[in-house]
N, C-alpha and C positions, 0 to 999 in steps of 0.2 A: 564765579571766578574760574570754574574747572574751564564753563563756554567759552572762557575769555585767554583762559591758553592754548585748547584747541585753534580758538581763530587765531589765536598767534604763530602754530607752527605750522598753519594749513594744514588741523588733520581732521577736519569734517568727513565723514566716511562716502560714498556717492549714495545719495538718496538719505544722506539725513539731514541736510541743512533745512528743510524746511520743519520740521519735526523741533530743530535746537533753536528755529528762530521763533518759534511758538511759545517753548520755552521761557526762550529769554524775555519774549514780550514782558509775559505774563509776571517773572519772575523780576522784576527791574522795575515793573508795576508797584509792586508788592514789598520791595524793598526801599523805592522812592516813600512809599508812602510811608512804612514804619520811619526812616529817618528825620521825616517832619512831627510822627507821631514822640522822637527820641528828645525833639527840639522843645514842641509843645509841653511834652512833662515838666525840661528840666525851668521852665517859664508857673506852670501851675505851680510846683512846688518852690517857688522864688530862689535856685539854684543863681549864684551869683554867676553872671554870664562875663564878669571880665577876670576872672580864677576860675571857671573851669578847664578840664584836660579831659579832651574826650576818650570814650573808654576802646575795649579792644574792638564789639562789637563795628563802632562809628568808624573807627582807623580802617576796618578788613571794609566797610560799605567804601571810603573813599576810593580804597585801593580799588575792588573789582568795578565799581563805576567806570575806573580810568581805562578799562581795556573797552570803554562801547562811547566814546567822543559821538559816532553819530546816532545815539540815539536821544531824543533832547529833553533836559530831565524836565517834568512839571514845574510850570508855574506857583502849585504849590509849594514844591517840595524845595526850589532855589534858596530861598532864607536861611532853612534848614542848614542846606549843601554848603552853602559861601560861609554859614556858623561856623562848622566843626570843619572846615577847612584852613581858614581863618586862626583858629585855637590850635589846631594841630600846628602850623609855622610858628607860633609863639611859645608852644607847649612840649616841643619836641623829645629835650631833653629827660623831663619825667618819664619816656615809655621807656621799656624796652627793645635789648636789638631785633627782635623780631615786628614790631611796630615800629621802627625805625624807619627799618627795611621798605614796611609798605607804604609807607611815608615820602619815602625817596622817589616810589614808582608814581605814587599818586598826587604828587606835587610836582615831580618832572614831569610828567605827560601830561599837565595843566597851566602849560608858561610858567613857573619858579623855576628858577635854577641858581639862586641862591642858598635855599634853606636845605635843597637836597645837594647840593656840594659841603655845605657844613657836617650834613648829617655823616655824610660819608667820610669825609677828613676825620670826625671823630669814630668813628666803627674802626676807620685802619688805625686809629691809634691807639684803640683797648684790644685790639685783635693780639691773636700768638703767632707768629708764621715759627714753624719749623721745617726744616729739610725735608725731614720723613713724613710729618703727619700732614705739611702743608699750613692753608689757615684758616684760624678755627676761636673760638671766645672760650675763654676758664669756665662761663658759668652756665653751659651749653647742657646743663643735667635736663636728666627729663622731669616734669611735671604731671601735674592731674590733668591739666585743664588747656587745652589745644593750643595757644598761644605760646607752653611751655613745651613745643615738641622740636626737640634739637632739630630732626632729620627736614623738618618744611620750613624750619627756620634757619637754617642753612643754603636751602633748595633758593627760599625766596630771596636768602644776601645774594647770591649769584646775581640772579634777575637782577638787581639792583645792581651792584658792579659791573655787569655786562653791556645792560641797555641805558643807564644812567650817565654810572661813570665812566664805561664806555673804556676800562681798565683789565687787559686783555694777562697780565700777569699776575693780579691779585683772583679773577675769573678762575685760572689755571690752579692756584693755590688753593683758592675755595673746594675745587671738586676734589682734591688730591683726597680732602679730608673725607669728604663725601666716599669715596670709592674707600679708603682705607677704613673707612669705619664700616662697608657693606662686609669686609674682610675677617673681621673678626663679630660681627653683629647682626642681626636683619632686622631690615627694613618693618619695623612693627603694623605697621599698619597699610589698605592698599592706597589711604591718603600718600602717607608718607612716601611710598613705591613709585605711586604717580607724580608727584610733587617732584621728587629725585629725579626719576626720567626726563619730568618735562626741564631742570634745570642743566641735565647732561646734554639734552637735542639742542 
């Protein structure tokens, strides 16, 4: 995913694209495969596949998939892909707003533009906008567990309202919060630092 925001704001350094496309090979390799390996379990252990909701891991594979359209996923791994794709348009609701988020990226930049215009109709309708703080979700507390981390899951609504919904005054209101909370707070981690940055460029 980090590869996949570098190629989004052209910031490959000169002389490492060949290095991060090795990378990626390798690395998209390795995650195509566990996806089928995610599929195949929930099949071994007779997971009812017309009630499941894919988990966070499955949601963040859709998401960073959607930033590499040309590289073409295995034959094996398709069933898999079109599964928890599939469940995620039907299952939306159950996640949180940070899986929402990457829901919205990874279903619009896959032909839907149904489910990620719902999603986002309802993100602005639980959101807070205020004057000063901008806008921001009540239950934006931090967690243990990376899914629960306000500062990239903020970073990543942006993304979403920006390149999605394509909503240049809720964009503007989203960082307000972003910048006001660097104000009184830091950025805890260099995830979250980078995450920030890359939804501020």
């Amino acid at each position: 995913t980090g590869i996949g925001h570098l190629k989004k704001l052209n910031g490959y350094a000169e002389g490492q694209k060949a290095k991060l496309e090795e990378i990626l090979v390798n690395g998209l390799a390795y995650l195509d495969k566990k996806i089928k390996e995610d599929y195949d379990n929930l099949i071994k252990y007779k997971t009812d596949l017309k009630k499941y909701t894919p988990g966070y891991s499955e949601v963040q594979y859709l998401y960073m998939r959607s930033f590499f359209p040309e590289y073409k996923l295995p034959a094996a791994s398709k069933k898999a892909y079109d599964y928890f794709r599939s469940r995620s348009q039907l299952t939306w609701t159950k996640q949180g707003k940070y899986m929402q988020g990457m829901l919205v990226l990874a279903l619009g930049r896959t032909s839907d533009t149904k489910t990620p215009t719902a999603i986002l109709k309802s993100l602005k309708e639980t959101s807070i906008t205020n004057e000063e703080l901008g806008m921001y979700w009540k239950d934006a507390r931090r967690g243990w567990f990376w899914h629960e981390a306000p500062i990239e899951r903020q970073a990543l609504l942006i993304e979403a309202f920006q390149e999605i919904g394509k909503d240049a005054k809720s964009v503007d209101e989203l960082r307000t919060w972003l910048l006001k909370n660097k104000q009184t707070n830091r950025w805890e981690s260099t995830k979250a630092t980078a995450e920030a940055c890359y939804a501020l460029l």
